[in-house]
C-alpha positions in Angstrom: 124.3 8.5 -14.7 122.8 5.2 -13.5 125.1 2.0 -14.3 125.2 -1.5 -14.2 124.3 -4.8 -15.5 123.4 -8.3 -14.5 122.3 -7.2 -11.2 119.9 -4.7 -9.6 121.8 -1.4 -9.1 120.7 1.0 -6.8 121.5 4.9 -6.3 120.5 7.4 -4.1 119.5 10.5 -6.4 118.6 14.3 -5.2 116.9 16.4 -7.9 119.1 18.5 -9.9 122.9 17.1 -8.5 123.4 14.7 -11.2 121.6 12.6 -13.9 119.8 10.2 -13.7 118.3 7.6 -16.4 117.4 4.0 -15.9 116.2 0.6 -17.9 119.4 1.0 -19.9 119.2 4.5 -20.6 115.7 4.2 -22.3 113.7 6.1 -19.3 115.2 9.6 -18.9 115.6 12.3 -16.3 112.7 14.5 -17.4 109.7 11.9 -16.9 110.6 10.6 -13.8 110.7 14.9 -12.3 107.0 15.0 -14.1 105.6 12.2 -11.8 108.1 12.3 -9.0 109.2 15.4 -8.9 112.5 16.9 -7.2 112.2 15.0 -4.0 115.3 12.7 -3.5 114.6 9.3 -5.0 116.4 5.8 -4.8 116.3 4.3 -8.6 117.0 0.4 -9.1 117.9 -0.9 -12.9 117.6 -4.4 -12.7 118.7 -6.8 -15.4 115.9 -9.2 -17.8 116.0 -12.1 -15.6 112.4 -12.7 -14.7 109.5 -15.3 -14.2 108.8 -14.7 -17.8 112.0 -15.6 -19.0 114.8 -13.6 -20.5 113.4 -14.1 -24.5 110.3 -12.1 -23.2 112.0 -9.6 -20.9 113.8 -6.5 -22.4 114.0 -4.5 -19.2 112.7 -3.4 -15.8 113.7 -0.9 -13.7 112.4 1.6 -10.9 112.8 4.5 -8.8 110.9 5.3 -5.1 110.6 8.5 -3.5 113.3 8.3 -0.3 110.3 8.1 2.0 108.4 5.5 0.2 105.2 7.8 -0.2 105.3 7.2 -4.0 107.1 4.6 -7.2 107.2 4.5 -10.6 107.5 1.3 -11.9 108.8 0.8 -15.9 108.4 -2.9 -17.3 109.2 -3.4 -20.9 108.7 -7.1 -23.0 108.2 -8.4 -25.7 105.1 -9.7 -27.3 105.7 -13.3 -25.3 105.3 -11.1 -22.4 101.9 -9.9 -23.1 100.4 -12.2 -19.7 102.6 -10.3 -17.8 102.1 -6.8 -19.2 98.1 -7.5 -19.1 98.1 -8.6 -15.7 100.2 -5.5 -14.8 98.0 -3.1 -16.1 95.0 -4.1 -13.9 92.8 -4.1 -16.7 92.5 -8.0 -15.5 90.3 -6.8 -12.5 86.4 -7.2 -12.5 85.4 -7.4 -9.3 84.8 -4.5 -6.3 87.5 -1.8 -7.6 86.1 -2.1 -11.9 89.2 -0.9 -13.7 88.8 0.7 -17.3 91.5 1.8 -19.7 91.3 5.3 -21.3 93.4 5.8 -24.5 95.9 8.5 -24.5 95.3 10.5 -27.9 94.6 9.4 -32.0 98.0 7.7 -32.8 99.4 7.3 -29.4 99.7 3.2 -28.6 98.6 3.4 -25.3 96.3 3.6 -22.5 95.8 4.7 -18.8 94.4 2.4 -16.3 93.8 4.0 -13.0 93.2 2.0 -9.6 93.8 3.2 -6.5 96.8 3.4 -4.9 98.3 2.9 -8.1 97.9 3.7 -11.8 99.5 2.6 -15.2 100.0 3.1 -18.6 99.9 0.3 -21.1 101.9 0.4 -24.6 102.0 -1.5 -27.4 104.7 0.0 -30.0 104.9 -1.9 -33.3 108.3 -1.4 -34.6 109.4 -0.6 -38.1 112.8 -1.8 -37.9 115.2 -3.1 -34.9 115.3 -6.9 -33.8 111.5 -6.6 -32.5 108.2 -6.4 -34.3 106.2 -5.8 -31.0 107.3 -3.9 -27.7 105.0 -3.6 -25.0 105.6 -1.0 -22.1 103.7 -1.1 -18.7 104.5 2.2 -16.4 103.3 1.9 -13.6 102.7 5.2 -10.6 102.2 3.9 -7.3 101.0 6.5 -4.3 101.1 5.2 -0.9 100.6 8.2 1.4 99.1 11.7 0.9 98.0 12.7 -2.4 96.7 9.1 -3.2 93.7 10.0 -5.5 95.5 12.6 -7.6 94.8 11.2 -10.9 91.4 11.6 -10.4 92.7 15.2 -11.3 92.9 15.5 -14.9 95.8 17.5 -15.0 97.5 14.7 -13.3 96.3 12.5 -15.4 97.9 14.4 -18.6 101.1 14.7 -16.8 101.2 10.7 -16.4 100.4 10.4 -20.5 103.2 13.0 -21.2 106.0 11.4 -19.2 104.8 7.6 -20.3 104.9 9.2 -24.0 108.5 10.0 -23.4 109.1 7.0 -21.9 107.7 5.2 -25.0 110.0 7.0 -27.1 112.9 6.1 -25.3 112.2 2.6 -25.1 111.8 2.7 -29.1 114.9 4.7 -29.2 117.2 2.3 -27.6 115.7 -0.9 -29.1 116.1 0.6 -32.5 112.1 0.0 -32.7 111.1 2.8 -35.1 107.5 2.7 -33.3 104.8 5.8 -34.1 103.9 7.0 -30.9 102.7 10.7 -31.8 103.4 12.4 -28.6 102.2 15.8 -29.8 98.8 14.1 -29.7 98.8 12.7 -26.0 95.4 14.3 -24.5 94.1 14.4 -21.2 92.8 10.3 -21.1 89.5 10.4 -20.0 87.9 10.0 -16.2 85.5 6.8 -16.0 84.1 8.0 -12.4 80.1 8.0 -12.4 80.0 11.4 -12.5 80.9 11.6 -15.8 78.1 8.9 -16.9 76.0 9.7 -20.0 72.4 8.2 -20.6 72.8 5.2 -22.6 70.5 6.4 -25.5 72.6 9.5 -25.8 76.7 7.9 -24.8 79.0 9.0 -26.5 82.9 7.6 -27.5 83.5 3.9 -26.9 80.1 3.9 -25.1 78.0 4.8 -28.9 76.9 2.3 -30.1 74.7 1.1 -27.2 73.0 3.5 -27.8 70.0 1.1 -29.3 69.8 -1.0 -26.7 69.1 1.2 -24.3 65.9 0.4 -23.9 66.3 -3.6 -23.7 69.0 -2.9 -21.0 66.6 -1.1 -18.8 65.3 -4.8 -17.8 68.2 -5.3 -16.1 68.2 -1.6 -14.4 71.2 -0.2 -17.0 70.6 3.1 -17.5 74.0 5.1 -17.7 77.0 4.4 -19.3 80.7 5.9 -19.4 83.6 5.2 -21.7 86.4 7.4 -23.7 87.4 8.7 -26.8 87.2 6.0 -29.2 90.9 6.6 -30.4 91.7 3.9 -33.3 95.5 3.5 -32.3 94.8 2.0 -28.4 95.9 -1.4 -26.9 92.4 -1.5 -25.0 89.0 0.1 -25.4 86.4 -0.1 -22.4 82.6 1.2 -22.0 81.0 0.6 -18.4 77.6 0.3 -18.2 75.9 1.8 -14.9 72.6 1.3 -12.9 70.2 4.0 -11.7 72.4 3.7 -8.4 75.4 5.0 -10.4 76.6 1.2 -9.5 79.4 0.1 -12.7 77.7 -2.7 -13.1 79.2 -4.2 -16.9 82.0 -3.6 -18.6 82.8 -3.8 -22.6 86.1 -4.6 -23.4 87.9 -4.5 -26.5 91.7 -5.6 -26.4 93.9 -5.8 -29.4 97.0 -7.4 -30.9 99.3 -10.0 -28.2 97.0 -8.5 -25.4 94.0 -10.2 -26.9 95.8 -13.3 -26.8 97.0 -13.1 -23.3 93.5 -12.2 -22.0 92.2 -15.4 -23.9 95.0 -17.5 -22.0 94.5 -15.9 -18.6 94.0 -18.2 -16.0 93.9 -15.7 -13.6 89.9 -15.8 -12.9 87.4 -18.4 -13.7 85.2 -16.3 -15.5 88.2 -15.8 -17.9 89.5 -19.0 -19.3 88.4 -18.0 -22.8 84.9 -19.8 -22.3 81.4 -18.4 -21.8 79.5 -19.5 -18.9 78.0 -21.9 -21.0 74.5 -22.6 -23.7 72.2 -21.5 -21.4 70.5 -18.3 -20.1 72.9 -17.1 -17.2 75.2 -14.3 -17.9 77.8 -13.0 -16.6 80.8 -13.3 -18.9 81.1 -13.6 -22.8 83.3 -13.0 -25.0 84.0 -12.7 -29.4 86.8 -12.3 -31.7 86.9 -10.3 -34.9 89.7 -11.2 -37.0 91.8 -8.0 -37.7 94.4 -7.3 -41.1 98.3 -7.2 -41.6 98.5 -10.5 -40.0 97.3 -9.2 -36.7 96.1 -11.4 -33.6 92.5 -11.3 -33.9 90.8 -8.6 -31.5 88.8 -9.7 -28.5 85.9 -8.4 -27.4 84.3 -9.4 -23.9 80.7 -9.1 -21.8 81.7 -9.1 -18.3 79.6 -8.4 -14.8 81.3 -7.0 -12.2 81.6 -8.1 -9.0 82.3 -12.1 -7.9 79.9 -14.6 -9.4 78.3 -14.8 -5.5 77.8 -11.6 -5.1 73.9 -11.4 -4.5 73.7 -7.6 -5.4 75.7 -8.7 -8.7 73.9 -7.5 -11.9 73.6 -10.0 -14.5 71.8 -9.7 -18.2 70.8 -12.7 -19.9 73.2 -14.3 -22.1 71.2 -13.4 -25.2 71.5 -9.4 -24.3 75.1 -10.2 -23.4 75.5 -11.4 -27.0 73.6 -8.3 -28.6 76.0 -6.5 -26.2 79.0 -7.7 -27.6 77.4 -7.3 -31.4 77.3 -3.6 -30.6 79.9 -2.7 -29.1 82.3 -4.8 -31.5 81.8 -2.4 -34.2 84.7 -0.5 -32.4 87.1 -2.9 -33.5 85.3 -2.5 -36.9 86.4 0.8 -37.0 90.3 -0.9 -36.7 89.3 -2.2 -39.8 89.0 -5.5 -38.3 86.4 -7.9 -39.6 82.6 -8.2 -37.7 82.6 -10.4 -35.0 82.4 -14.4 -34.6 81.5 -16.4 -31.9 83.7 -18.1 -29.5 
């Protein structure tokens, strides 16, 4: 067993001499073999004291394969971590590598983002009872060398939700969270390459309701469009919108609870300081909130090109189409029962 406290700790571990379980005792044995495997391993359980500050941090540990080919990565915060957590999951990232976030199942609070060498899941567990009302989870699955694209594999990509699912119930185990997270539910989350692209008058999932504007977004050379199951219990929903070239050209965004807020606050681009790009016709980057119930954070909802703003092969739709965009595409968090959405 993996001790210590105040200080990172760090053990050498071969597969099947002894157990091993790390972040306190919230991450167990089993997920790390799923993603890891038997291979020996060196596992570091560090203390709360980060940037964020110890009121946000609950825990963060690791564990890297002995040769450094591959790391898993467990952060866990509280809702005054959300910035951290967001930023973590990629999901901030718009420009040449377009991440999207695919739910993991009806029920389950989280979603897979999946980038190249490294992928992660993002969990947002809303607790019943303990000291906590919100928990939020970011594991991540780095792969340096060899087998670097294997979650475009969707049997990899249902191993990653299973062990992050177990993960997620550990985490609400020790913190006394009481969080749903319906692990008998996890499914394989869903592969936003452009081979999977739909036409955008017959999309399906997130990607739906666009379905009547796909005529309008032909102007602009949008013809395709991919997205995922549209799952009512996920931190993140995301549709991207492709042109005839099978370029991901936009992507719809819908982010929920403390990760709505921290996207608002992120300074982290200037396309996202929680402004449009102003009154007139250039697009680019919108957003809309739709206030949600049960004293939630209101839902955000965003219009974004991808690519850098000089880009000059970067597609851009006027901002009226942007806004019919983000009219359409807001009815999933309509579907939260959140309310319809209002401007900026």
């Amino acid at each position: 067993m993996l001790v210590g406290s105040g200080t990172v700790v760090s053990v050498q571990w071969q597969g099947g001499e002894n157990t091993l379980s790390m972040c306190e005792g919230a991450v167990q044995e089993e997920p790390l073999r799923e993603l890891l495997g038997d291979e020996p391993m060196v596992a570091d359980d560090g203390d709360s004291a980060t940037d964020a500050g110890e009121a946000a941090d609950l825990a963060h540990c690791s564990a890297e394969s002995s040769d450094g080919a591959q790391k898993l990565t467990v952060e866990v915060g509280t809702s005054q971590a959300a910035s951290r957590i967001l930023h973590l999951s990629r999901h901030d990232r718009l420009w040449s590598s377009v991440s999207a976030a695919s739910p993991l199942g009806e029920g389950v609070p989280a979603a897979m983002t999946t980038m190249t060498p490294d992928s992660h899941v993002t969990m947002r567990l809303r607790c019943s009872s303990g000291r906590h009302q919100e928990i939020l989870v970011d594991v991540g699955h780095g792969i340096y060398s060899g087998d670097t694209r294997k979650y475009d594999r969707a049997r990899d990509r249902a191993r990653f939700a299973r062990a992050t699912a177990a993960i997620a119930e550990g985490v609400s185990r020790k913190e006394k969270c009481g969080a749903e997270i319906a692990p008998g539910n996890v499914v394989v989350p869903a592969d936003f390459s452009a081979e999977e692209a739909e036409p955008l008058d017959r999309s399906t999932g997130t990607c739906r309701p666009l379905r009547p504007l796909a005529d309008e977004a032909e102007k602009w050379g949008i013809r395709r469009a991919v997205g995922s199951p549209a799952f009512s219990t996920a931190p993140m929903q995301d549709c991207l919108l492709l042109d005839g070239n099978g370029r991901k050209v936009y992507r719809l965004s819908a982010l929920y609870g403390h990760l709505a807020d921290a996207y608002r606050q992120s300074q982290l681009d200037g396309r996202r300081s929680g402004r449009a790009d102003g009154g007139g016709e250039a697009g680019g980057w919108a957003w809309a909130s739709s206030g949600c119930p049960d004293g939630e954070p209101s839902a955000l909802v965003t219009a974004a090109a991808n690519g850098y703003p000089d880009d000059k092969d970067r597609v851009t739709v006027s901002s009226g189409f942007e806004r019919k965009l983000l009219r359409s595409f807001g009815t999933v968090a309509e579907q939260r029962k959140c309310e319809a959405l209002s401007a900026p």
